[in-house]
C-alpha positions as CSV (number, residue, x, y, z in Angstrom):
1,X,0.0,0.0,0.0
2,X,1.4,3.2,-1.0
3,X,2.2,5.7,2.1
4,X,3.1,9.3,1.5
5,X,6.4,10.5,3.3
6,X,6.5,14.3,4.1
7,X,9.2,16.9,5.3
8,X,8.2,17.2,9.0
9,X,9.8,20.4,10.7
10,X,9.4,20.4,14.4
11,X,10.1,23.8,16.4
12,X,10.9,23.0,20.3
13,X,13.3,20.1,21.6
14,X,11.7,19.7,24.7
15,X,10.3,16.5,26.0
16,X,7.1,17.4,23.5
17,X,8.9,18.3,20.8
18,X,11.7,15.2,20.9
19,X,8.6,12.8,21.5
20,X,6.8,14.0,18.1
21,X,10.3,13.8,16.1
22,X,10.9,10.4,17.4
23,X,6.8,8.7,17.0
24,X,7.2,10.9,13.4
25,X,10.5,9.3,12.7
26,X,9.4,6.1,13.4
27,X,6.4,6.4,11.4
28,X,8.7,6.9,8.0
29,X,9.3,10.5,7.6
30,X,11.5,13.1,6.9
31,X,12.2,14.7,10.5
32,X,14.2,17.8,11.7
33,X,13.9,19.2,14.6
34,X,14.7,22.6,15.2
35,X,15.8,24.6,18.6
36,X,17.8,27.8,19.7
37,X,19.3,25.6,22.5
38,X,20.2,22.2,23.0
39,X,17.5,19.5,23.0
40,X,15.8,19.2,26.8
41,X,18.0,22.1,28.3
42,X,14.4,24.4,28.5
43,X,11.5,23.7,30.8
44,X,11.9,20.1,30.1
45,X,15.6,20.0,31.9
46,X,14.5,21.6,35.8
47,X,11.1,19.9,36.1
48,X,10.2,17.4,39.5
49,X,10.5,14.1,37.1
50,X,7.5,12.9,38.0
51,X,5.0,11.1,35.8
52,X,1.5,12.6,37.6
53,X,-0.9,11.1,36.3
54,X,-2.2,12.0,38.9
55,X,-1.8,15.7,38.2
56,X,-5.9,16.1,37.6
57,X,-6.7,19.0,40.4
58,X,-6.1,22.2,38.5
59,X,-4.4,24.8,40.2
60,X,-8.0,27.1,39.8
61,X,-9.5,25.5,42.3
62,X,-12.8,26.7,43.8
63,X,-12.2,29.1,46.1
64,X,-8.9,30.8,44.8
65,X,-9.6,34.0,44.7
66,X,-10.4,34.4,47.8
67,X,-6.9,32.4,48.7
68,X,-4.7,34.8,46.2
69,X,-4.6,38.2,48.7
70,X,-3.1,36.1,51.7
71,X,-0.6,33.8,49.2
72,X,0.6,37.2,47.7
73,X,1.1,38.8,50.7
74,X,3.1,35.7,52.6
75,X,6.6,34.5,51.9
76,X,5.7,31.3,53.2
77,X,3.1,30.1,50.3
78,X,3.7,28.5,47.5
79,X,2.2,31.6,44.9
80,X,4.8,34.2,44.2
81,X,4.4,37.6,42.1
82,X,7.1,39.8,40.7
83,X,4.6,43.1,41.9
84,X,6.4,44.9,38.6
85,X,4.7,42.6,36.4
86,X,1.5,42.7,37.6
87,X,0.5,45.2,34.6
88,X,1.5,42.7,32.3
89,X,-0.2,40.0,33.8
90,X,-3.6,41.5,34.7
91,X,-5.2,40.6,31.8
92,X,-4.2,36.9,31.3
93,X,-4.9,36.6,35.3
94,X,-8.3,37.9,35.2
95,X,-9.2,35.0,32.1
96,X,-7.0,32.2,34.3
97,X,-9.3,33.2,37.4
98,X,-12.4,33.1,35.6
99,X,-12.0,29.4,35.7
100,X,-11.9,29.4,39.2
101,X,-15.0,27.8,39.8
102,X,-16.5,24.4,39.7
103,X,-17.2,24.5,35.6
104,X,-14.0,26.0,34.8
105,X,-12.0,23.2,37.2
106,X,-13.9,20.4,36.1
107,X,-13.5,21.0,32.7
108,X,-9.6,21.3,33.3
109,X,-9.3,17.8,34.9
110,X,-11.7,16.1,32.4
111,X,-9.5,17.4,29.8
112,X,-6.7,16.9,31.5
113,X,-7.4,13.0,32.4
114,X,-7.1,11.7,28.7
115,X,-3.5,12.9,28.8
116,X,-2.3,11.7,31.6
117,X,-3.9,8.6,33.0
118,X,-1.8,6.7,31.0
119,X,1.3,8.1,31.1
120,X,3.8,5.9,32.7
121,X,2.8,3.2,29.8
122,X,3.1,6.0,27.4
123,X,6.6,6.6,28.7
124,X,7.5,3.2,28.3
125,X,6.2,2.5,24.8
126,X,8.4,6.0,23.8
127,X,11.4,4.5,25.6
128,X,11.3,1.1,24.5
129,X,14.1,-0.2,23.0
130,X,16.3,2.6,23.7
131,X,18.6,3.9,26.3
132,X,15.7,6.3,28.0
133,X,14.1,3.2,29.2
134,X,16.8,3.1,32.0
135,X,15.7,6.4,33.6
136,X,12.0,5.5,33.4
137,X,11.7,4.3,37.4
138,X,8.4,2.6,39.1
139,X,7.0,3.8,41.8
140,X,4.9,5.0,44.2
141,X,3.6,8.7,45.0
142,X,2.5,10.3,48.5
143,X,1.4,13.1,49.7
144,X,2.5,14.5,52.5
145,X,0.4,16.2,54.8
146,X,1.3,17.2,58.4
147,X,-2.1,15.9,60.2
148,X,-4.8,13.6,58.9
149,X,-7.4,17.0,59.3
150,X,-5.1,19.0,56.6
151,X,-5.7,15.5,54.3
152,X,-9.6,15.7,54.6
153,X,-9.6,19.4,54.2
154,X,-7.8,18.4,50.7
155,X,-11.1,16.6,49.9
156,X,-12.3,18.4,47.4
157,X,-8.9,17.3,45.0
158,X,-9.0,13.9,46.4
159,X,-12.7,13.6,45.6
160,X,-11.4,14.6,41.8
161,X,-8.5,11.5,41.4
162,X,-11.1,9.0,42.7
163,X,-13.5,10.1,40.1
164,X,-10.5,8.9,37.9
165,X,-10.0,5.7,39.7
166,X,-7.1,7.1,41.8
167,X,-7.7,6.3,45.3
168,X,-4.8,6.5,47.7
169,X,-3.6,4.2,50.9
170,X,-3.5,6.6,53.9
171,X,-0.8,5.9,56.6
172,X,-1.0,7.8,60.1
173,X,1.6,8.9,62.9
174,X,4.4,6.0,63.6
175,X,3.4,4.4,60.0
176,X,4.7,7.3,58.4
177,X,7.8,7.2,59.1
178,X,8.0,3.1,58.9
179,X,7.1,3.9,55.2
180,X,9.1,6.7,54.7
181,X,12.2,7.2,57.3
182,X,13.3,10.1,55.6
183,X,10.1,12.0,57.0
184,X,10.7,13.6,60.4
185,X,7.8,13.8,62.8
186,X,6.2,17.2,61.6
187,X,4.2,14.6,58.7
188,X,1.5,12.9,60.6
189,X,-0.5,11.6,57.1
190,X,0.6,10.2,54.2
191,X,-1.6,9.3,51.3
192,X,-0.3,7.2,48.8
193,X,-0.6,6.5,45.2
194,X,0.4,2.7,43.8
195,X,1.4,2.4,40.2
196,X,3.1,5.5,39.6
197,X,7.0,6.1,38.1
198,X,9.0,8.9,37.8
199,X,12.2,10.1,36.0
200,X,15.9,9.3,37.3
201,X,17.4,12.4,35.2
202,X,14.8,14.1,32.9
203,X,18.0,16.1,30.9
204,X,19.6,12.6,30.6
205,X,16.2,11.0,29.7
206,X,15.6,13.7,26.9
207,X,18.7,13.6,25.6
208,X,18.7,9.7,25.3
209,X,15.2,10.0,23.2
210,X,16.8,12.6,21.4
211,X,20.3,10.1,20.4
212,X,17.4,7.7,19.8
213,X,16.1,10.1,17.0
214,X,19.2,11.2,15.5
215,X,20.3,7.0,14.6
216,X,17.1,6.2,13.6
217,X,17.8,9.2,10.5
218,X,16.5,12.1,12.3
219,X,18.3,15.8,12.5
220,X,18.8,18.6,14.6
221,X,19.4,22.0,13.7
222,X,20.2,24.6,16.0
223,X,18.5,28.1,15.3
224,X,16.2,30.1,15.8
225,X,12.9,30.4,13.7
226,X,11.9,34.2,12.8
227,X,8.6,33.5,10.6
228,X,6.4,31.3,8.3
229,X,5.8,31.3,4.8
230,X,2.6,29.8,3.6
231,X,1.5,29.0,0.3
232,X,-2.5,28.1,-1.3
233,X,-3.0,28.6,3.2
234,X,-0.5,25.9,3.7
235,X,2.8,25.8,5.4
236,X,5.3,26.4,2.9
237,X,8.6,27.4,4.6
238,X,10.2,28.1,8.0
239,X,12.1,31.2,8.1
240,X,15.0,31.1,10.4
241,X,18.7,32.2,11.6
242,X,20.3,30.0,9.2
243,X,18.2,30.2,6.0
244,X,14.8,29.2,4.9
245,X,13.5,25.3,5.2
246,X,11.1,24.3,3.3
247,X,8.6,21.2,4.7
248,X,5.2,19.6,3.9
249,X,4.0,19.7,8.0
250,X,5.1,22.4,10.7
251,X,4.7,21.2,14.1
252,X,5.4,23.8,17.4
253,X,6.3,22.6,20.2
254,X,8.8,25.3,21.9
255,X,7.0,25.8,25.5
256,X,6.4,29.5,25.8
257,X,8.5,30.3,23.2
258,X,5.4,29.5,21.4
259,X,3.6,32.6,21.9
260,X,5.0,35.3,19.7
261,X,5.6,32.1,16.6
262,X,2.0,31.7,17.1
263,X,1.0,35.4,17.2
264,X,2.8,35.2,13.3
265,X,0.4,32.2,12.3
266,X,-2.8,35.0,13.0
267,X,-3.7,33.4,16.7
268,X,-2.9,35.3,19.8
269,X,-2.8,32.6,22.3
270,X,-2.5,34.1,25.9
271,X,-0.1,31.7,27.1
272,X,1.6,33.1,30.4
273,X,4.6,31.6,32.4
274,X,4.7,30.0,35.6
275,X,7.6,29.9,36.7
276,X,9.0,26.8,38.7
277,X,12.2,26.3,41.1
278,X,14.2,23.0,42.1
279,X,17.0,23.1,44.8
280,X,19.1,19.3,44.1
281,X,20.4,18.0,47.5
282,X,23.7,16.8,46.3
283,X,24.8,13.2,47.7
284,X,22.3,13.2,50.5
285,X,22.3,10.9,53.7
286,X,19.3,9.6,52.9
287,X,15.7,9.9,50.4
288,X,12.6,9.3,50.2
289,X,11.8,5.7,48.9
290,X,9.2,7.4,46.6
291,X,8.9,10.6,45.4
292,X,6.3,12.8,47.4
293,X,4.2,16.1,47.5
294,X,4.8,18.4,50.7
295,X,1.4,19.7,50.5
296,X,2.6,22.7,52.7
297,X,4.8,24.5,50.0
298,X,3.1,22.6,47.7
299,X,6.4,21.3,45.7
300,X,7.6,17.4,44.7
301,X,10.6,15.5,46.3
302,X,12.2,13.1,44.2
303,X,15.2,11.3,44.3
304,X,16.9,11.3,41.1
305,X,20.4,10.0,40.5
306,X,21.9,13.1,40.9
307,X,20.4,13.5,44.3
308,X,17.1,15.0,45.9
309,X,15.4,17.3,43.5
310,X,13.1,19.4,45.5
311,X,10.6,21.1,42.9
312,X,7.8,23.8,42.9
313,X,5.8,26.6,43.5
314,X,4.3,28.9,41.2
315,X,5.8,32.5,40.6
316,X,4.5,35.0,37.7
317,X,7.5,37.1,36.4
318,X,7.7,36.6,33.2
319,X,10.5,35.1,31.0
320,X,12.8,38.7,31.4
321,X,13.1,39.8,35.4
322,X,15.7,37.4,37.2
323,X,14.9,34.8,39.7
324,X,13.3,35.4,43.2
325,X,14.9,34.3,46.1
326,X,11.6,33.9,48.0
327,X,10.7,30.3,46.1
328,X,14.1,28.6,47.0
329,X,14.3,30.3,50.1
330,X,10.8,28.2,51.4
331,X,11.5,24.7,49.3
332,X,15.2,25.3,51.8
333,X,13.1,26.2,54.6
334,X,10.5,23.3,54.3
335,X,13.3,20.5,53.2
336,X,15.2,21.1,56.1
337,X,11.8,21.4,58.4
338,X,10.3,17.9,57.7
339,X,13.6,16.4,56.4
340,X,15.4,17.0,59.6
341,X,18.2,14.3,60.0
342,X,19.1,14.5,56.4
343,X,22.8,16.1,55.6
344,X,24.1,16.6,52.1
345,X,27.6,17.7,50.5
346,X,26.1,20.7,48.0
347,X,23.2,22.3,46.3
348,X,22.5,23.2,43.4
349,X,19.4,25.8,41.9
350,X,17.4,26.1,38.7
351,X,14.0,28.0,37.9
352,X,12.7,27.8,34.4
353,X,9.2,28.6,32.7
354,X,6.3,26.3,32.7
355,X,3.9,27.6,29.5
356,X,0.0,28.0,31.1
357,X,-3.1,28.8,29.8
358,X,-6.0,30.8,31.7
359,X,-8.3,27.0,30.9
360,X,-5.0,25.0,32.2
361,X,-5.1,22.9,29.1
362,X,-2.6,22.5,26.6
363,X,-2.9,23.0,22.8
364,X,-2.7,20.3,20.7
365,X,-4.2,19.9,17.3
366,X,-3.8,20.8,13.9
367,X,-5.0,24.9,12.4
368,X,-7.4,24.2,10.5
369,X,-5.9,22.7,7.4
370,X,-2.7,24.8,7.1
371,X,-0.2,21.9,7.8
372,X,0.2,23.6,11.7
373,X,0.7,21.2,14.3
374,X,0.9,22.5,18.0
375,X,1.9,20.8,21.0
376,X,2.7,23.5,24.1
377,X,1.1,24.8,27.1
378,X,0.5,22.2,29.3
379,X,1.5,24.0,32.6
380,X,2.9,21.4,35.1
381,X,2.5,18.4,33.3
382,X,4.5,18.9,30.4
383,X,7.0,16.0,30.6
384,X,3.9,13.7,32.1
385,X,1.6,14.2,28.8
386,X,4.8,14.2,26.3
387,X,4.8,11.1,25.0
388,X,1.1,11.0,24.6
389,X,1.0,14.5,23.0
390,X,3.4,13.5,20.6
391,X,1.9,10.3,20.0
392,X,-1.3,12.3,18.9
393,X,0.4,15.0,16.9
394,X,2.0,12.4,14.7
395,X,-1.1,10.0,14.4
396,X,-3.4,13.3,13.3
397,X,-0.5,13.6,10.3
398,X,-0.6,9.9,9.5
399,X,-4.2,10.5,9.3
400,X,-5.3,8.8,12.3
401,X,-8.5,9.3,14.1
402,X,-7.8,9.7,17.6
403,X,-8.6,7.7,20.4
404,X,-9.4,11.1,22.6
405,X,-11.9,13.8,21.9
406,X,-9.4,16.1,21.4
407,X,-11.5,19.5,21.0
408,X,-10.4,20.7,24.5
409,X,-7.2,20.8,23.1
410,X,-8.0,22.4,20.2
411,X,-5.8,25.8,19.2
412,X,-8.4,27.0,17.2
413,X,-10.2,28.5,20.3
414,X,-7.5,31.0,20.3
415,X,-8.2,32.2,16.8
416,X,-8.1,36.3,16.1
417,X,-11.8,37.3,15.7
């Protein structure tokens, strides 16, 4: 049966933009991959490594806005502002509140479900047969909580995950720690998760899919793209740094880099950064067996083979103004608060920019019929729902109905008026 192979230019080496090239690759076709920087050295390198698929409960929960005046006005929350930027942010916060109600958060986690709830086997299938499968770990999750009251006053997210089949095993007092010896005393509660993974080393992860792609024929050029040439309303060429490329199927994948490429393609897509901080304990005296969520700071421990990458908290600053020291100052505070009797040799600190949209969801999905392929803004689950984003992104090229409803994704409902 005759199968049409076409030029495939993909914008973005992160995790969703190396998954694409590689499913793409595999799939017969002509694949270059295109980045300023080196592949996974963006969002993709700093994240927590987990695979959350449990990651349903968007951060617009019920009752935010009335939460957002004592966050702002504490260093010891997890939500930090840069007051400077406020100006710029207003509008995009006022749409990413308006969701902030029981509509807009269930139709977050119902769209976010399809992409996630499968993700560690999505991971796997990616990985298989290449190096990347050895930083794919199983495991367990657990929340931390420091009383079993502060877990059932987290009901209204737990009540979300069971509605998706998640239902954890809670632990109390002395079984805490026999679980989890790494916990000090101040954790009273832990619920846990079975059947979850996470990543050893997501920039050693991403850079093994991405040695995967370049033997199996892929390439990797590194520039940056300045516009789009279309031709009969279809992609014709990508303008860049180094030249013009011409290619039969576009596909943008570059985080929050996407924002002014897509403001060229006609769609003003008000995609906002969050952005995130990790502190690595270096060599550390001991870990968690599983990676965790300390649900007061609200950021992910995970032991990684580097050491104990502590990862979190939500600051709107924009991509220009510097790092805080606020963030790193409470994940330090926190760490060495319910990690008490753990010593280290060093630390090291990161923050990096996590692409969000005021409805949470990520775009994915062709526009219209130009040849345009996105695959960005998914917020905090980017390296979760990469596989499976680029899994759908190359299927919707092969032609391939989807096994998803895919219209909450759709990048169309960002389209100029």
């Amino acid at each position: 049966m005759f199968k049409l192979t076409y030029r495939i230019l993909i914008v973005g080496a992160g995790i969703n933009g190396v998954s694409t090239a590689l499913w793409l690759n595999r799939f017969g076709h002509d694949v270059t991959l295109m980045d300023p920087h080196l592949p996974g050295t963006g969002a993709s390198f700093g994240n927590a490594g987990l695979i959350a698929q449990w990651a349903l409960v968007p951060v617009t929960e019920p009752g935010l806005i009335r939460k957002i005046p004592k966050y702002l006005l504490s260093q010891d929350t997890p939500l930090f502002l840069k007051w400077r930027y406020l100006p710029t942010l207003a509008p995009w916060l006022v749409k990413f509140l308006s969701h902030a109600n029981e509509t807009g958060a269930k139709a977050a986690s119902d769209g976010l479900a399809p992409i996630l709830s499968d993700a560690v086997e999505q991971h796997k299938a990616l990985a298989a047969g290449t190096s990347a499968q050895d930083w794919i770990a199983d495991s367990a999750f657990g929340y931390a909580y420091k009383t079993y009251s502060d877990f059932q006053h987290d009901a209204y997210g737990w009540a979300i995950k069971q509605a998706h089949g998640l239902s954890p095993e809670i632990l109390s007092n002395d079984a805490v720690q026999e679980a989890e010896p790494a916990l000090g005393p101040g954790i009273k509660c832990l619920a846990v998760l079975k059947g979850q993974g996470h990543i050893l080393n997501p920039h050693g992860y991403i850079n093994a899919l991405y040695q995967a792609f370049i033997k199996e024929g892929g390439r990797f050029i590194q520039t940056a793209v300045q516009d789009f040439l279309f031709e009969n309303k279809r992609i014709k060429t990508v303008v860049t740094d180094q030249g013009t490329f011409d290619c039969d199927k576009l596909v943008l994948t570059a985080g929050i880099w996407s924002k002014p490429l897509m403001g060229k393609l006609g769609l003003n897509v008000p995609l906002e950064t969050e952005r995130g901080y990790h502190v690595v304990y270096k060599n550390p005296s001991l870990v968690p067996k599983h990676p965790m969520m300390m649900t007061v700071g609200k950021f992910a421990v995970t032991p990684m083979s580097d050491g104990l990458r502590c990862a979190g908290t939500v600051e709107f600053g924009g991509i220009k103004l510097g790092p805080s020291s606020g963030p790193v100052k409470l994940i330090r505070k926190r760490v060495a608060q319910y990690f008490p009797h753990m010593t280290y040799e060093d630390t090291e600190e990161w923050m990096g920019f996590r692409p969000s949209t005021p409805d949470s969801l990520p775009l994915i999905g062709e526009l219209g019929s130009t040849g345009v392929f996105t695959g960005f803004g998914h917020q905090h689950v980017g390296l979760t729902a990469g596989p499976k984003t680029g899994r759908l992104i190359a299927g919707l090229i092969e032609g391939q109905l989807p096994n998803i409803d895919l219209s909450p994704y759709a990048p169309e409902r960002y389209r100029r008026s």
